[in-house]
Biopython code that builds the backbone (N, CA, C, O; Angstrom):
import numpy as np
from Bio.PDB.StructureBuilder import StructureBuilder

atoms = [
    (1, "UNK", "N", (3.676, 37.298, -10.037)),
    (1, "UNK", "CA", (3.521, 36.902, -8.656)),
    (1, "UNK", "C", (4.687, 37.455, -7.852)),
    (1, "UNK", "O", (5.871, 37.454, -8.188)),
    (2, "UNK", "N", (4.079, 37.991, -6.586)),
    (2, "UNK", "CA", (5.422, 38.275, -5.863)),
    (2, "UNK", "C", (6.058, 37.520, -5.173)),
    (2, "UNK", "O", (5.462, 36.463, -4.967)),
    (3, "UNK", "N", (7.029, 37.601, -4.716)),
    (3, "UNK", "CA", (7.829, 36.581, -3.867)),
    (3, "UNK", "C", (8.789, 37.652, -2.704)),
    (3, "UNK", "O", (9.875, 38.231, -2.742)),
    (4, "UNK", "N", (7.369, 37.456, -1.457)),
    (4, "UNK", "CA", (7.590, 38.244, -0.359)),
    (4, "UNK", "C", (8.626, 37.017, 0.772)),
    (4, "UNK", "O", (8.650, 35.806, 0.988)),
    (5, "UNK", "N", (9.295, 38.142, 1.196)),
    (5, "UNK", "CA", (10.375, 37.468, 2.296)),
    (5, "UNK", "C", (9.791, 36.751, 3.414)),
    (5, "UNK", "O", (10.304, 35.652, 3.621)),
    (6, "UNK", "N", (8.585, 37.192, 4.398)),
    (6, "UNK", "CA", (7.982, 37.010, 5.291)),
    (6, "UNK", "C", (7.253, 35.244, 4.716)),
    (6, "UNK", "O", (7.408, 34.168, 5.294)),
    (7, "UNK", "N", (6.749, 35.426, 3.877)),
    (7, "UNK", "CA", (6.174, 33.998, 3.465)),
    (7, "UNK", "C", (6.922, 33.427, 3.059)),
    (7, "UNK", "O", (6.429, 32.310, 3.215)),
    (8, "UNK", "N", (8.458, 33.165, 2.294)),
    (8, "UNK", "CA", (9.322, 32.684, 2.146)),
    (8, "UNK", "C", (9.893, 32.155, 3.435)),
    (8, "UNK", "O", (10.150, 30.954, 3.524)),
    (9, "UNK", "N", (10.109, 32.986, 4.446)),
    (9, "UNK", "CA", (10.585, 32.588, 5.458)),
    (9, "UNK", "C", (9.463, 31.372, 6.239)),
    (9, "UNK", "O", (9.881, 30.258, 6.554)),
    (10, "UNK", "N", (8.518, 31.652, 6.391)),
    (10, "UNK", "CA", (7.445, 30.728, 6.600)),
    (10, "UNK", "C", (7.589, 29.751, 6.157)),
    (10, "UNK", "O", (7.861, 28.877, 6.981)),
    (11, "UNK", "N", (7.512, 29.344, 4.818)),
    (11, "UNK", "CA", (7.675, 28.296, 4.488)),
    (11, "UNK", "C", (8.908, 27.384, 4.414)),
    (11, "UNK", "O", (8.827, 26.170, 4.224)),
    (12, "UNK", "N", (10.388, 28.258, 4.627)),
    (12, "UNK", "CA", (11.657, 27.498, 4.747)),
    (12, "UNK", "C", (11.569, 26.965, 6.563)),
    (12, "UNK", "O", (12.179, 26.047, 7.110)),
    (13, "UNK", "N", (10.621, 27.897, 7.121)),
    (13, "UNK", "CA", (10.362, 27.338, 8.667)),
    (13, "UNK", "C", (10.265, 26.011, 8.363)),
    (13, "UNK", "O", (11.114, 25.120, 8.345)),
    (14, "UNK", "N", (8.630, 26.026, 8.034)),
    (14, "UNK", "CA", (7.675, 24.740, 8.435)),
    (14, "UNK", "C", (8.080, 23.581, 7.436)),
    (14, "UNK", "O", (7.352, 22.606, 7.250)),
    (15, "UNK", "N", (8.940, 23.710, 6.992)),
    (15, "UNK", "CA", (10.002, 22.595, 6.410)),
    (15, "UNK", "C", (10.886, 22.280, 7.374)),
    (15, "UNK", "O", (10.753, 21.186, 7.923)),
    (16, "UNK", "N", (11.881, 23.095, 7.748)),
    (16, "UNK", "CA", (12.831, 22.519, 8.907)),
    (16, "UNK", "C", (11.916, 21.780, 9.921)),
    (16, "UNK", "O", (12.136, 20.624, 10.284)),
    (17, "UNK", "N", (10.761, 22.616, 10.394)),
    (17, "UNK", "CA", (9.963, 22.144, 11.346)),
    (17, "UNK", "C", (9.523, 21.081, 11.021)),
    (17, "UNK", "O", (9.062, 20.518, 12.014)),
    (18, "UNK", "N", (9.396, 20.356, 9.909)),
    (18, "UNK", "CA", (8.672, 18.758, 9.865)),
    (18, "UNK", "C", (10.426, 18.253, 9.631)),
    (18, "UNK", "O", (10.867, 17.266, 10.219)),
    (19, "UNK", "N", (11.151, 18.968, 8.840)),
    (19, "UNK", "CA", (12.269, 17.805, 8.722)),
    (19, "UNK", "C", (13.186, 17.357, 10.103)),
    (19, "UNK", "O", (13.800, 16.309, 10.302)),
    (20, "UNK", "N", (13.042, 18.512, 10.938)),
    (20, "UNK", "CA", (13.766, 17.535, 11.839)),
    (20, "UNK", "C", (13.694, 16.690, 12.730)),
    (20, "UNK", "O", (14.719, 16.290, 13.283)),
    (21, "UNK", "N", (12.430, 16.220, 13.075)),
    (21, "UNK", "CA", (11.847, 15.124, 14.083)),
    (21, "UNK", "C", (12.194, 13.929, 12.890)),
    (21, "UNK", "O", (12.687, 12.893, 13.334)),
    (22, "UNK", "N", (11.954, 14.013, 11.321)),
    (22, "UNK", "CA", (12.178, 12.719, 11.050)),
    (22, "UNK", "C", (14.337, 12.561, 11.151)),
    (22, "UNK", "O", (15.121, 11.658, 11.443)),
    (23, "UNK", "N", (14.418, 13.534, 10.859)),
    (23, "UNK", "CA", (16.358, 13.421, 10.666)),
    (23, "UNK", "C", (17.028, 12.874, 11.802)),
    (23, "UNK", "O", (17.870, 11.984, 11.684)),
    (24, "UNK", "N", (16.506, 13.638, 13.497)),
    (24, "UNK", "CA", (17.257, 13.833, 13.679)),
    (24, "UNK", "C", (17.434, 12.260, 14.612)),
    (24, "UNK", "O", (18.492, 11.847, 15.087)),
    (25, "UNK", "N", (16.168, 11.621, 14.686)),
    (25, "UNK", "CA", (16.011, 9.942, 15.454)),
    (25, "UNK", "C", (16.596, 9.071, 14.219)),
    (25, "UNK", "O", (17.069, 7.986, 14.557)),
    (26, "UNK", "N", (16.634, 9.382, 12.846)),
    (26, "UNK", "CA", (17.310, 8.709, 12.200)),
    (26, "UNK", "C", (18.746, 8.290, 11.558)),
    (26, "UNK", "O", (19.239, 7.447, 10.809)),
    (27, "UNK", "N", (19.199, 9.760, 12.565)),
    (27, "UNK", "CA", (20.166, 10.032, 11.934)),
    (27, "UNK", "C", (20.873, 9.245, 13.399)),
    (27, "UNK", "O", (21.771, 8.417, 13.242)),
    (28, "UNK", "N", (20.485, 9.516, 14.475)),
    (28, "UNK", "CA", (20.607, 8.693, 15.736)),
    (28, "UNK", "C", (20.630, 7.417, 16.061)),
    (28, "UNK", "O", (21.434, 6.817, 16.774)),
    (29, "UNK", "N", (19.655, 7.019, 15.468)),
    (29, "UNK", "CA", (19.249, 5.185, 15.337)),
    (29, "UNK", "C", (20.159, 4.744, 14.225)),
    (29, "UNK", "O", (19.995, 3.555, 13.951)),
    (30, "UNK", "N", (20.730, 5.129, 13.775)),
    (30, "UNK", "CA", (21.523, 4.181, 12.296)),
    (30, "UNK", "C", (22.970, 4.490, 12.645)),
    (30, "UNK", "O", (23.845, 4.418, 11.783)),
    (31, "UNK", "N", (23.259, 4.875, 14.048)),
    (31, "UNK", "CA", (24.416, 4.188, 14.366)),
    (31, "UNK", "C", (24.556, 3.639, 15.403)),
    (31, "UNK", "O", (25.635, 3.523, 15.985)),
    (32, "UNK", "N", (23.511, 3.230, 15.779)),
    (32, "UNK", "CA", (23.796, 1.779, 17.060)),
    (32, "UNK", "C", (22.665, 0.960, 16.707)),
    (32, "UNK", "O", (21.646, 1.315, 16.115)),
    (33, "UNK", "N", (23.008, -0.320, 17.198)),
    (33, "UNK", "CA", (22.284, -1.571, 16.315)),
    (33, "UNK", "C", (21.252, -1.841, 17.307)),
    (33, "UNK", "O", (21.800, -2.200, 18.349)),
    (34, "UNK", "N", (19.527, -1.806, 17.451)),
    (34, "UNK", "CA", (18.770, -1.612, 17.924)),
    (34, "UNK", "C", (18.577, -3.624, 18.444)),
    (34, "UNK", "O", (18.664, -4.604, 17.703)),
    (35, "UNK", "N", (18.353, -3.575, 19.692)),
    (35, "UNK", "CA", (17.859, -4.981, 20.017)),
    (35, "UNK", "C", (16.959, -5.554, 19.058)),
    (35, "UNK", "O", (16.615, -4.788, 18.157)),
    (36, "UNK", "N", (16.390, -6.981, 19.032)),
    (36, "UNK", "CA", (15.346, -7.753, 18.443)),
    (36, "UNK", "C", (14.099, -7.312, 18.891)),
    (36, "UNK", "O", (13.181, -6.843, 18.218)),
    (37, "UNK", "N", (14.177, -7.578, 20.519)),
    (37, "UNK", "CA", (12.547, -7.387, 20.500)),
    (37, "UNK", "C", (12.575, -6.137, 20.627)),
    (37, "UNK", "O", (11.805, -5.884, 21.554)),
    (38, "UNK", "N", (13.081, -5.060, 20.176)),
    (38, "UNK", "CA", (12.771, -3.890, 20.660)),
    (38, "UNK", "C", (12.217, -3.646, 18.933)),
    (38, "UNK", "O", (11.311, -2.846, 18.698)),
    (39, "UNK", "N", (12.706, -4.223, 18.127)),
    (39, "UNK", "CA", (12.805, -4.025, 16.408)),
    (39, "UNK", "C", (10.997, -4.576, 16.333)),
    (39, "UNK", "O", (10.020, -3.989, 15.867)),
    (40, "UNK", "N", (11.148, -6.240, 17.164)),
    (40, "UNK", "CA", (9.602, -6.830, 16.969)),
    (40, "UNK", "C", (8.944, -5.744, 17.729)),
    (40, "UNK", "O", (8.196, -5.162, 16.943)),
    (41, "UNK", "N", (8.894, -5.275, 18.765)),
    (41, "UNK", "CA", (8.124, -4.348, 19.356)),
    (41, "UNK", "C", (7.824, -3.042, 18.226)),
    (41, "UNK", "O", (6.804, -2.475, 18.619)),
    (42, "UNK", "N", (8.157, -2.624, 17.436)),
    (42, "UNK", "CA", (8.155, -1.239, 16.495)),
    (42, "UNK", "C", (7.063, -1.969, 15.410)),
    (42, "UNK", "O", (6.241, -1.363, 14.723)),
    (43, "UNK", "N", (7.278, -3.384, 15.447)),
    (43, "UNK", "CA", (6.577, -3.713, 14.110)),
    (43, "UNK", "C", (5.231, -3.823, 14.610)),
    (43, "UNK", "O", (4.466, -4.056, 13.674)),
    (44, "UNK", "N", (4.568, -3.738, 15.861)),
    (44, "UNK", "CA", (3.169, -3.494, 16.186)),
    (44, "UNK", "C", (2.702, -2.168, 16.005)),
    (44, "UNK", "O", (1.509, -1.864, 15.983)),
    (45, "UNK", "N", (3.866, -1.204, 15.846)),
    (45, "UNK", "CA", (3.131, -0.404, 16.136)),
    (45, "UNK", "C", (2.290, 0.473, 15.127)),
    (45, "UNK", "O", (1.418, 1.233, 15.548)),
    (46, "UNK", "N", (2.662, 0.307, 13.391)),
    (46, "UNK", "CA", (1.435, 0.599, 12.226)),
    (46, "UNK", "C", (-0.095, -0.250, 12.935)),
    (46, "UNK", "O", (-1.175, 0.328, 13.053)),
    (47, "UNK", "N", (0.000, -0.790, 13.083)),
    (47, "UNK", "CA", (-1.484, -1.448, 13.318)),
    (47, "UNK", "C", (-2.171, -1.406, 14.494)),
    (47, "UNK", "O", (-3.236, -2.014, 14.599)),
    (48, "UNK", "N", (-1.608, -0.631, 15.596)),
    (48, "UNK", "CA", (-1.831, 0.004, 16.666)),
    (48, "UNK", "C", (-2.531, 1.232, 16.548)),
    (48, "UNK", "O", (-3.623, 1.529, 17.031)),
    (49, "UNK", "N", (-1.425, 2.210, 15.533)),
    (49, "UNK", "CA", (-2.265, 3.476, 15.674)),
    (49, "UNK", "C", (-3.651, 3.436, 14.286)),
    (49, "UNK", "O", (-4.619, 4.139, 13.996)),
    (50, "UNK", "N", (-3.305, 2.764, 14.000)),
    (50, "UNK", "CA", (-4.280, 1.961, 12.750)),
    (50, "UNK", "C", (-5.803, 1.794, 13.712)),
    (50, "UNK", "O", (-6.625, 2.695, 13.877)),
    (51, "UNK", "N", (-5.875, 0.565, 14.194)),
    (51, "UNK", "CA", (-6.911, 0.332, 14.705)),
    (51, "UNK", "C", (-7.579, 1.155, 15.985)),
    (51, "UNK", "O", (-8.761, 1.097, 16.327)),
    (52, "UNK", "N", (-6.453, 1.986, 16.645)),
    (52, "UNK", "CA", (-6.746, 3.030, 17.714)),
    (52, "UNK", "C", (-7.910, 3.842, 16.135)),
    (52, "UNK", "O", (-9.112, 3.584, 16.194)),
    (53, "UNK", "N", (-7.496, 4.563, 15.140)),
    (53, "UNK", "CA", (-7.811, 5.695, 14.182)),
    (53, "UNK", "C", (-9.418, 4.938, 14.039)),
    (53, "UNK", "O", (-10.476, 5.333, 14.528)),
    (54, "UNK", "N", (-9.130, 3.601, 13.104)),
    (54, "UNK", "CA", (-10.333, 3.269, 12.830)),
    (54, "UNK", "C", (-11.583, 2.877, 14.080)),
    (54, "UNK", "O", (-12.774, 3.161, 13.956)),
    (55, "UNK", "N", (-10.955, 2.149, 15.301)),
    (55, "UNK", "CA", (-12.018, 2.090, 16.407)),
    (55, "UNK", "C", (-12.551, 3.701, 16.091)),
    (55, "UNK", "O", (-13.315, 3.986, 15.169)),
    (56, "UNK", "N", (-12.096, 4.471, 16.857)),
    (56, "UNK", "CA", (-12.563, 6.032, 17.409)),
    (56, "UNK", "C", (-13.462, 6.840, 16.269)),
    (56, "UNK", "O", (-14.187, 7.822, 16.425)),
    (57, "UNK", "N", (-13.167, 6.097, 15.093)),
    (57, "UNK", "CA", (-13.851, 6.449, 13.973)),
    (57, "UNK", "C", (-14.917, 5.688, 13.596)),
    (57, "UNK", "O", (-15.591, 6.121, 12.662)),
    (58, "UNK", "N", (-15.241, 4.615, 14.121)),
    (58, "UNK", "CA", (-16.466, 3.453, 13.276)),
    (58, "UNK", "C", (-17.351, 3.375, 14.945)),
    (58, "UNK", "O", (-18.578, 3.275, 14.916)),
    (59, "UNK", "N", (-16.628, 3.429, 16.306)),
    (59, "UNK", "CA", (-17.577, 3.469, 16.998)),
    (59, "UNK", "C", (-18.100, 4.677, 17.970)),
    (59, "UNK", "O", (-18.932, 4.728, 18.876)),
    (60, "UNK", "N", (-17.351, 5.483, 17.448)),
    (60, "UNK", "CA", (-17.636, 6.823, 18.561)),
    (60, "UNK", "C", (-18.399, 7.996, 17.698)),
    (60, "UNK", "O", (-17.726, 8.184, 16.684)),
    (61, "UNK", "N", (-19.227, 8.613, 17.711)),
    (61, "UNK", "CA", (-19.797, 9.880, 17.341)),
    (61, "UNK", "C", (-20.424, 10.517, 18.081)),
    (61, "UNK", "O", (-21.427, 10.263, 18.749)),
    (62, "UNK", "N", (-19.376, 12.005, 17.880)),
    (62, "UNK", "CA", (-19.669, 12.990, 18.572)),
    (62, "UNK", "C", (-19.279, 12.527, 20.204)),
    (62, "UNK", "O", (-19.986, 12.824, 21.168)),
    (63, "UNK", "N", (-18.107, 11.805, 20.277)),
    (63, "UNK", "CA", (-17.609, 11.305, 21.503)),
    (63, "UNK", "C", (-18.451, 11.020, 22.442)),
    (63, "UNK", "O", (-18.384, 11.347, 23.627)),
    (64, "UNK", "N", (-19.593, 10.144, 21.683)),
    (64, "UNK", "CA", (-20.397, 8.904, 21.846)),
    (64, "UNK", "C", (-20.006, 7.526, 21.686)),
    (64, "UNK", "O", (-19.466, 7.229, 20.620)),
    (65, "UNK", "N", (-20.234, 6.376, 22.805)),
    (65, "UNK", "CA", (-20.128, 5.237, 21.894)),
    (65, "UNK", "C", (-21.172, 4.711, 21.403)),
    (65, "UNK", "O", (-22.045, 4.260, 22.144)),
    (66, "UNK", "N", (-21.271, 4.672, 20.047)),
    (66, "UNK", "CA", (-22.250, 4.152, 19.453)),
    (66, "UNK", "C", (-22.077, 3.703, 18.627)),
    (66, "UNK", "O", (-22.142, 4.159, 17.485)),
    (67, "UNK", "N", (-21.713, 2.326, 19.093)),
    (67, "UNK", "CA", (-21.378, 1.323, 17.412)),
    (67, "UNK", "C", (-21.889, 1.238, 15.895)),
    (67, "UNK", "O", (-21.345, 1.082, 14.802)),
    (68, "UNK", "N", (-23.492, 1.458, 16.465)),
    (68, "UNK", "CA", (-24.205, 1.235, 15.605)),
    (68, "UNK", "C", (-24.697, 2.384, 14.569)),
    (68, "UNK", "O", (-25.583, 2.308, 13.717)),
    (69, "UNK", "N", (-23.947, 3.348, 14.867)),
    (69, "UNK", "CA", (-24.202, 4.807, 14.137)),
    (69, "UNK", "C", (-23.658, 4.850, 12.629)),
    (69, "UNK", "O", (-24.163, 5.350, 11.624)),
    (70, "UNK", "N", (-22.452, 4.152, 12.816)),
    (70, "UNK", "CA", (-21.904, 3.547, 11.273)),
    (70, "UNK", "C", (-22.094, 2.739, 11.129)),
    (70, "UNK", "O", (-21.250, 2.005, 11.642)),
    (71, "UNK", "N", (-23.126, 2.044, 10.456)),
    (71, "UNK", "CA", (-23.498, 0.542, 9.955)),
    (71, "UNK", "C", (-22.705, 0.376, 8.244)),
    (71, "UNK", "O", (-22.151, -0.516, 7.602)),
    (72, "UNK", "N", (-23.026, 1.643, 8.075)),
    (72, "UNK", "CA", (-22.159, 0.548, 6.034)),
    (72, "UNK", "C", (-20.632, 0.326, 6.394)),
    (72, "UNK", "O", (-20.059, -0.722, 6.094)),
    (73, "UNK", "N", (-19.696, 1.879, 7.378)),
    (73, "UNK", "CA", (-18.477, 1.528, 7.453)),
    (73, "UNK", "C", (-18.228, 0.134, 8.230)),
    (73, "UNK", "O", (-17.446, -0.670, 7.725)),
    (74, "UNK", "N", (-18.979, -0.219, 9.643)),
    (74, "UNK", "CA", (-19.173, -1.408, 10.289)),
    (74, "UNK", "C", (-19.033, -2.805, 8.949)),
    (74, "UNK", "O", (-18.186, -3.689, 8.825)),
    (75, "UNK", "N", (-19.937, -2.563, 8.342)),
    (75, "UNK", "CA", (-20.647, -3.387, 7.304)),
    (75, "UNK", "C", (-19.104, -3.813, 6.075)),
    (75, "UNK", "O", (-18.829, -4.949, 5.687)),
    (76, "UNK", "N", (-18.363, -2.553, 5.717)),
    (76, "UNK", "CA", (-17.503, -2.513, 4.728)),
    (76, "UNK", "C", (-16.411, -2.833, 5.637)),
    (76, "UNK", "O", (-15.713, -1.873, 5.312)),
    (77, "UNK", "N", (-15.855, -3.309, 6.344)),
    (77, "UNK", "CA", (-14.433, -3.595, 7.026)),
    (77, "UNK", "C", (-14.482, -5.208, 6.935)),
    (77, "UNK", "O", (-13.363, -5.720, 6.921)),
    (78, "UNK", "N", (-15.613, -6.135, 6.867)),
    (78, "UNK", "CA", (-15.250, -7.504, 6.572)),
    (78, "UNK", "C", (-14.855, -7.433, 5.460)),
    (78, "UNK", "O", (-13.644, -7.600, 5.318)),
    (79, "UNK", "N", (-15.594, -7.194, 4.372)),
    (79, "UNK", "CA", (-14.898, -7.494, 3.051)),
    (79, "UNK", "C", (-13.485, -6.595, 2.707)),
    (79, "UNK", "O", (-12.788, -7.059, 1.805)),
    (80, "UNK", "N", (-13.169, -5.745, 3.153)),
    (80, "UNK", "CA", (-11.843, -4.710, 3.219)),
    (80, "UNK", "C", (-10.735, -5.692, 3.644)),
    (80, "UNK", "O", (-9.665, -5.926, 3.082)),
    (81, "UNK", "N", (-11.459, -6.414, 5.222)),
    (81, "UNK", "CA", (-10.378, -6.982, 5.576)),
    (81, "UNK", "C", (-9.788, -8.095, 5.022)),
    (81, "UNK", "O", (-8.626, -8.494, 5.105)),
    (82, "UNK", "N", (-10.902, -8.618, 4.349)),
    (82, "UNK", "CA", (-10.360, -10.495, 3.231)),
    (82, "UNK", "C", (-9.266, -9.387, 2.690)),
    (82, "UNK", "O", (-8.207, -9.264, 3.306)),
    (83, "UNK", "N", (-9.504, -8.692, 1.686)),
    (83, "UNK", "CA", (-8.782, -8.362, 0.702)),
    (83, "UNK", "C", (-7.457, -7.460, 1.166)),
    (83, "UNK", "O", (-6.673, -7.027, 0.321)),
    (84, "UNK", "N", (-7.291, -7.227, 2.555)),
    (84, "UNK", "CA", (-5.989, -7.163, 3.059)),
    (84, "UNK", "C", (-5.744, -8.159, 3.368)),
    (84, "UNK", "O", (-4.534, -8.221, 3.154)),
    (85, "UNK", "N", (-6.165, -9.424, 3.904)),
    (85, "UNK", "CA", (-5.679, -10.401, 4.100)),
    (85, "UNK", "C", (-5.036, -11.287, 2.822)),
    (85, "UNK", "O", (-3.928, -11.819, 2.877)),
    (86, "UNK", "N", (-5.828, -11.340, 1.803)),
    (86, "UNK", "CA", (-5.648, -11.476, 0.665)),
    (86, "UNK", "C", (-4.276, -11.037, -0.409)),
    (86, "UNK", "O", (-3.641, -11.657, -1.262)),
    (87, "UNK", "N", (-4.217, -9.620, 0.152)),
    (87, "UNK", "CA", (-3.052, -8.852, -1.312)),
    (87, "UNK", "C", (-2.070, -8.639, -0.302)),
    (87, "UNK", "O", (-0.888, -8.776, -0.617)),
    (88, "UNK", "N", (-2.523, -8.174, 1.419)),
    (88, "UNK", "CA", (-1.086, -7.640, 1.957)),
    (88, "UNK", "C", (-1.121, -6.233, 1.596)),
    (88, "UNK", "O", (-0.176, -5.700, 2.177)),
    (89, "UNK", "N", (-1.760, -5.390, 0.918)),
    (89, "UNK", "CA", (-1.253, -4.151, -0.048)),
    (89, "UNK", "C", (-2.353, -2.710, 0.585)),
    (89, "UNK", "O", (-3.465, -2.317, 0.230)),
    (90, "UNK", "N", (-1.581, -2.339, 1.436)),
    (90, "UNK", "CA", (-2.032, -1.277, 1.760)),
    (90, "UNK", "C", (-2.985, -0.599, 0.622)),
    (90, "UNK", "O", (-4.147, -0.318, 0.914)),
    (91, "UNK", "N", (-2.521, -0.370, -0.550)),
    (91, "UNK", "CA", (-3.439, 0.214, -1.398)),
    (91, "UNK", "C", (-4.364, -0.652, -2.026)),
    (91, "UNK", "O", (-4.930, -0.017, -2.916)),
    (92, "UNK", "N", (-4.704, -1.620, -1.972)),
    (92, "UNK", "CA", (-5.738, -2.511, -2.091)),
    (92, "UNK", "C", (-7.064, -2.009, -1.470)),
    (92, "UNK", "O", (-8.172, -1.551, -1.749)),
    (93, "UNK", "N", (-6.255, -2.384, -0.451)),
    (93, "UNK", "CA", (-7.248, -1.910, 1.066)),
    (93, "UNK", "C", (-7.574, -0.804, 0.988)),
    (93, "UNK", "O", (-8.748, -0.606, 1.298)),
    (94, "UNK", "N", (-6.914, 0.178, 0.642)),
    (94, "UNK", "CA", (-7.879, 1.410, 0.407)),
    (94, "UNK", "C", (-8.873, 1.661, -0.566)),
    (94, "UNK", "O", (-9.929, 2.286, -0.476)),
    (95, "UNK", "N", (-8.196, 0.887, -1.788)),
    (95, "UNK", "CA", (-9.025, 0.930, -2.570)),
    (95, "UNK", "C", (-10.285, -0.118, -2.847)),
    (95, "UNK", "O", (-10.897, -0.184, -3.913)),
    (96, "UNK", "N", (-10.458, -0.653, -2.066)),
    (96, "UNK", "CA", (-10.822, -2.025, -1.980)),
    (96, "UNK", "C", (-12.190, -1.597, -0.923)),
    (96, "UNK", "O", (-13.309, -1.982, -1.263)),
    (97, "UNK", "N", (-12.049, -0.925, 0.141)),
    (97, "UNK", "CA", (-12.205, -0.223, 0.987)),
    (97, "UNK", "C", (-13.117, 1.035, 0.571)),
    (97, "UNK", "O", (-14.255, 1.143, 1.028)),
    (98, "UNK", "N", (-12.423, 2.237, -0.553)),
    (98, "UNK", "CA", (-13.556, 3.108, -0.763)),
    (98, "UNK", "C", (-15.319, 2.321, -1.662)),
    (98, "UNK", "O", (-16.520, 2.444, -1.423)),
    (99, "UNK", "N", (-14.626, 1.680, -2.532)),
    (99, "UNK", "CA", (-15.216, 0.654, -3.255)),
    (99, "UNK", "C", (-16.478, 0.372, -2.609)),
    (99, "UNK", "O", (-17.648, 0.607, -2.913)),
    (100, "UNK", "N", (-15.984, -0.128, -1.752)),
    (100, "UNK", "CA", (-16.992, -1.086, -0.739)),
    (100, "UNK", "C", (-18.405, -0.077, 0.074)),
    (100, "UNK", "O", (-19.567, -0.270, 0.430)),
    (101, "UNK", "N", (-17.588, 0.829, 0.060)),
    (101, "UNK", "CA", (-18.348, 1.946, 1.147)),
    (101, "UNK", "C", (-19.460, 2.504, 0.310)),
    (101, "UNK", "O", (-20.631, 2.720, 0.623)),
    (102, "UNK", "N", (-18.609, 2.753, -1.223)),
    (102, "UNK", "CA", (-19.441, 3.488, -1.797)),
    (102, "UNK", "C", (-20.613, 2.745, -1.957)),
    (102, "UNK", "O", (-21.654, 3.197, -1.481)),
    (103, "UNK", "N", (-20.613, 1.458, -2.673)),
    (103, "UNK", "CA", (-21.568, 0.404, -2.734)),
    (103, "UNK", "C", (-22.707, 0.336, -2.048)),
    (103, "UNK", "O", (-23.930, 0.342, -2.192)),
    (104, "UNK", "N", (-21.765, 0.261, -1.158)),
    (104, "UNK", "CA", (-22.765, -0.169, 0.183)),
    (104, "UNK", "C", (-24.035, 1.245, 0.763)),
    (104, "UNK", "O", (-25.156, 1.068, 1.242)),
    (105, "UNK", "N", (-23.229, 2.744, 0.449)),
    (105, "UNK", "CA", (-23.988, 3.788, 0.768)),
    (105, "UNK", "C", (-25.304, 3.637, -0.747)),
    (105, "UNK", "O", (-26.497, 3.407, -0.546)),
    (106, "UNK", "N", (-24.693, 3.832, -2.143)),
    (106, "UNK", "CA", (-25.846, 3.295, -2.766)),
    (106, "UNK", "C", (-27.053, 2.454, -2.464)),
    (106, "UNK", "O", (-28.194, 2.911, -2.395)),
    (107, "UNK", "N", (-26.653, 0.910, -2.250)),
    (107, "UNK", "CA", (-27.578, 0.155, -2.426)),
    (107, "UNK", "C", (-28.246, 0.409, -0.821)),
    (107, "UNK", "O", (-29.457, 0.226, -0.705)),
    (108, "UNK", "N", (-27.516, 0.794, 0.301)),
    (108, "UNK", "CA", (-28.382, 0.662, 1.046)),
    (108, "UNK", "C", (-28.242, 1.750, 1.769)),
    (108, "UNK", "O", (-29.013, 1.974, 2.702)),
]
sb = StructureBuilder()
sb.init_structure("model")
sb.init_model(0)
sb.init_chain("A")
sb.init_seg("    ")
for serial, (resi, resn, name, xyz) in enumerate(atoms, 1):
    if name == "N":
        sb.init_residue(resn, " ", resi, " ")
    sb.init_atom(name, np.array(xyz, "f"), 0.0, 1.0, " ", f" {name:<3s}", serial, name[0])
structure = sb.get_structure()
C-alpha cells in the first residue's frame, strides 16, 4: 500500500478540524467556574436536540407533517420509553428500542 502525502495531509487536516471545536471551549471553560443555572441550563440540552431529532423523524416525511406515516416507530417509543424510564441507560434504550421496532415491523 502506498502512503501518498496529499491523503496523509487530508487526513492530519480533518482531525485538527474535528479536534479543535472540542479543545478549544474546553480548554476555556475549565478555568473559570461556570454559574448554577447556567450548568442546570446545559443539562436540558441532550434531550432537546434528542427530541428536536426524533420529532422531525417520527412526524415529518418528505418535509410533510404526517404523524401517521410512521405508525410501528409511533407505536415503539411507549415501550422504549418505560424502559428508559426504567434503566436510565442510554443503551438500553437503544437496544430496547431496535428490539421493539423490529417486532413490531414483523408482526405487523
Amino acid at each position: 500500500m502506498e502512503l501518498r502525502l496529499d491523503i496523509l495531509l487530508i487526513v492530519l487536516g480533518t482531525g485538527i478540524v474535528t479536534l479543535l471545536p472540542r479543545v478549544i471551549p474546553l480548554l476555556f471553560l475549565s478555568k473559570i467556574e461556570l454559574p448554577k443555572w447556567f450548568l442546570s441550563w446545559l443539562s436540558f440540552v441532550p434531550v432537546t436536540v434528542m427530541t428536536a431529532l426524533l420529532g422531525q423523524e417520527l412526524l415529518f416525511e418528505e418535509n410533510n407533517f404526517s404523524p401517521l406515516s410512521n405508525s410501528h416507530e409511533l407505536l415503539g417509543i411507549i415501550p422504549t420509553f418505560l424502559v428508559v424510564l426504567l434503566t436510565k441507560s442510554l443503551l438500553g434504550a437503544v437496544v430496547a428500542g431496535m428490539i421493539i421496532i423490529s417486532l413490531l415491523r414483523y408482526f405487523l
